[in-house]
Each structure stands twice: as structure tokens, then as C-alpha cells.
BABA-360220 format. One record per residue (C-alpha): residue in one letter; x, y, z. Coordinates in nm, 2 decimals. Layout:
<rs>
[r 'A',[X,Y,Z]] ...
</rs>
This chain:
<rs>
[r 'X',[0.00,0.00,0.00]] [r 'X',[0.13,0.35,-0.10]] [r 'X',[0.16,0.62,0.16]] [r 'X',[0.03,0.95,0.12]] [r 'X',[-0.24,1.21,0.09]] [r 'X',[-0.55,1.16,-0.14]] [r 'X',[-0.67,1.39,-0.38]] [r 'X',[-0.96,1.45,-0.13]] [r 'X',[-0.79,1.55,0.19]] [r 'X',[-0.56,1.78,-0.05]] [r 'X',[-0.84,1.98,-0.13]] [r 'X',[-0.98,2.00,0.20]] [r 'X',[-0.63,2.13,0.35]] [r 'X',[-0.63,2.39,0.08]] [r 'X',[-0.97,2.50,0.14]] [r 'X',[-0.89,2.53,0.51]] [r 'X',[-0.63,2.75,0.46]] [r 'X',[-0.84,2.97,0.22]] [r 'X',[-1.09,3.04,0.47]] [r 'X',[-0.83,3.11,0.72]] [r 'X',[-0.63,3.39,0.47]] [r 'X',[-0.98,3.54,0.42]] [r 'X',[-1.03,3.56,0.79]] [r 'X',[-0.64,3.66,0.78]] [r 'X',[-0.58,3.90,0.55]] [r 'X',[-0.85,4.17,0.60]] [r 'X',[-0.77,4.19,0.98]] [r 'X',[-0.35,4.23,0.91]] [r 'X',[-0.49,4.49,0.66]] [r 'X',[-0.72,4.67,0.94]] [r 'X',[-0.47,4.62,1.24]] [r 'X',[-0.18,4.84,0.95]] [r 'X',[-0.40,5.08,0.92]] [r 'X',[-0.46,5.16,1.22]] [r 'X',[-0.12,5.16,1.32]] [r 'X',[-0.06,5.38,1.07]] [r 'X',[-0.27,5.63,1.18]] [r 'X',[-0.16,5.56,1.55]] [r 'X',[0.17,5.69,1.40]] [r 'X',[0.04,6.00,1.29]] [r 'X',[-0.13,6.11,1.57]] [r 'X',[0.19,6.01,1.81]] [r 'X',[0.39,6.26,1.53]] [r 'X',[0.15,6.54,1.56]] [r 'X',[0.16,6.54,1.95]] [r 'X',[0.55,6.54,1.94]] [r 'X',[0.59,6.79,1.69]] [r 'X',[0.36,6.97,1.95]] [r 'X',[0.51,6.91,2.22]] [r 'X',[0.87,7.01,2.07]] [r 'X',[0.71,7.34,1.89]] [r 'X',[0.56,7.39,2.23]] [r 'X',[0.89,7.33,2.46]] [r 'X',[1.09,7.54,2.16]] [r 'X',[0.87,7.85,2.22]] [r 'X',[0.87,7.85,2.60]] [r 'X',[1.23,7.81,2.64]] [r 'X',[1.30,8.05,2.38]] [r 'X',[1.05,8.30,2.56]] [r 'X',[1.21,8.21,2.92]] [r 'X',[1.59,8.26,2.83]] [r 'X',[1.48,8.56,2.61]] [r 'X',[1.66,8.42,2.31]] [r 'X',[1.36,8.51,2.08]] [r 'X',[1.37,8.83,1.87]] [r 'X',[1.09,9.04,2.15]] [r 'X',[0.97,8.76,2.27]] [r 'X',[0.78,8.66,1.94]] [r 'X',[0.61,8.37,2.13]] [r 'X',[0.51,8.52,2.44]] [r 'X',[0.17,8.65,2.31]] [r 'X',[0.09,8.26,2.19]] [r 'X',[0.18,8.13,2.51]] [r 'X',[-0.02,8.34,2.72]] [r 'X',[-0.35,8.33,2.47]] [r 'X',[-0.28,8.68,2.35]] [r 'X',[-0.22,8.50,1.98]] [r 'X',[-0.48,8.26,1.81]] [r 'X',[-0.17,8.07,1.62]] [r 'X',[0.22,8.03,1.66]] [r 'X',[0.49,7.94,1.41]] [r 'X',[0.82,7.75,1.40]] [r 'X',[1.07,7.69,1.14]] [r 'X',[1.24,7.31,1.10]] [r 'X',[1.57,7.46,1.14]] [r 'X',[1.48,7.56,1.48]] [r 'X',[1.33,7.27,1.63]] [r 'X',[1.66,7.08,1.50]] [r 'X',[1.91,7.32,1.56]] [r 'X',[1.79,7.30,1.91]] [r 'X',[1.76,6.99,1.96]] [r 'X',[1.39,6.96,2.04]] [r 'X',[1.31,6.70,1.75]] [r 'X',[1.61,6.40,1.64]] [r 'X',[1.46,6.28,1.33]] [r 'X',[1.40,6.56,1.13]] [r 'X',[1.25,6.37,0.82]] [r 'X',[0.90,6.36,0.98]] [r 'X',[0.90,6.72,1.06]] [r 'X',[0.77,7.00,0.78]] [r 'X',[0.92,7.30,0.73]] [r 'X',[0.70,7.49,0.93]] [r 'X',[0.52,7.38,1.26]] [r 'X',[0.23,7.56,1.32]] [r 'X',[0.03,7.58,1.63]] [r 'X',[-0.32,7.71,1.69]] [r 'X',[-0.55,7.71,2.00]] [r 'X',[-0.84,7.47,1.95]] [r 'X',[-1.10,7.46,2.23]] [r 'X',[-0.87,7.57,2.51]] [r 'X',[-0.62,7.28,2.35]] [r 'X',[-0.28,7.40,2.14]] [r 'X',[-0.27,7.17,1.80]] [r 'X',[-0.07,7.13,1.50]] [r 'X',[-0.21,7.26,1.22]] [r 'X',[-0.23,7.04,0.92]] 
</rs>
């Protein structure tokens, strides 16, 4: 007697593991794209937070030209910018590919944001 699979139980292995890649693959697809977004969101609060520490140090060691911040930081100023060359240069941000050139920062519902 020959040992072995039958034609049979091939096709029912295969069809098993169909069903489980179309179980599979639309969850791996869902679970990416959420992580991707998780991404952006963790990005936009630490361009945020780095905009944010840039303008209050810059304010509090008076290295800004007048103060330009001070009026953001207090709510005098509905929006705030700052350059990439500054947030690098000052070593608020390391990887600089993920910042834009400008970083700008508004007041949303009591809340400071990035603008997009």
C-alpha cells in the first residue's frame, strides 16, 4: 500500500487554509491601518510638544527676537509658528525627516494643536 495524501484530503487542506487567509488577511490589513494612523497622531503630538517646549524656552531665556512667542503662550495669539531649522538646531526634535518645514500651532477649544 502506497503512503500519502489523497486527492480528497488535499483539497480540504487547501480550502482550510483559504478560509483562514480570508479571515487573515482583511484583519492584518485593518490592524496596518490603524497603526498607521496611531503613527500620525503620536507625530503630531510630538511635533507639538517640541514646537511647544521650543517657544517657551526661547521666551524664558529671552533668546527670541521680543519675545515673538510670548503673546501665543499666554492666549494673546490665536496661532504660533516655528521653522524646522529651529526645532533641529535646538535639539527639540532627532529625526528631522518627519517634521515639515513649518510647525504651526493654533488654539483649539482651550487645546494647542498642529495645524495640518
Amino acid at each position: 500500500m502506497k503512503k500519502g495524501f489523497t486527492l480528497i484530503e488535499l483539497l480540504g487542506i487547501i480550502t482550510i487554509l483559504g478560509l483562514i487567509l480570508i479571515v487573515a488577511i482583511p484583519m492584518l490589513i485593518e490592524s496596518n491601518n490603524a497603526a498607521s494612523a496611531n503613527e500620525a497622531e503620536a507625530d503630531s503630538e510630538n511635533l507639538r510638544i517640541a514646537a511647544e517646549d521650543y517657544m517657551s524656552s526661547c521666551y524664558s531665556l529671552g533668546l527670541c527676537a521680543e519675545n515673538e512667542y510670548k503673546d501665543f503662550l499666554y492666549g494673546n495669539a490665536a496661532e504660533a509658528t516655528v521653522s524646522k531649522e529651529e526645532l533641529v538646531s535646538g535639539g527639540f526634535v532627532k529625526d528631522s525627516e518627519k517634521v515639515p518645514d513649518n510647525v504651526t500651532l493654533i488654539k483649539e477649544n482651550g487645546k494647542i494643536v498642529v495645524k495640518k
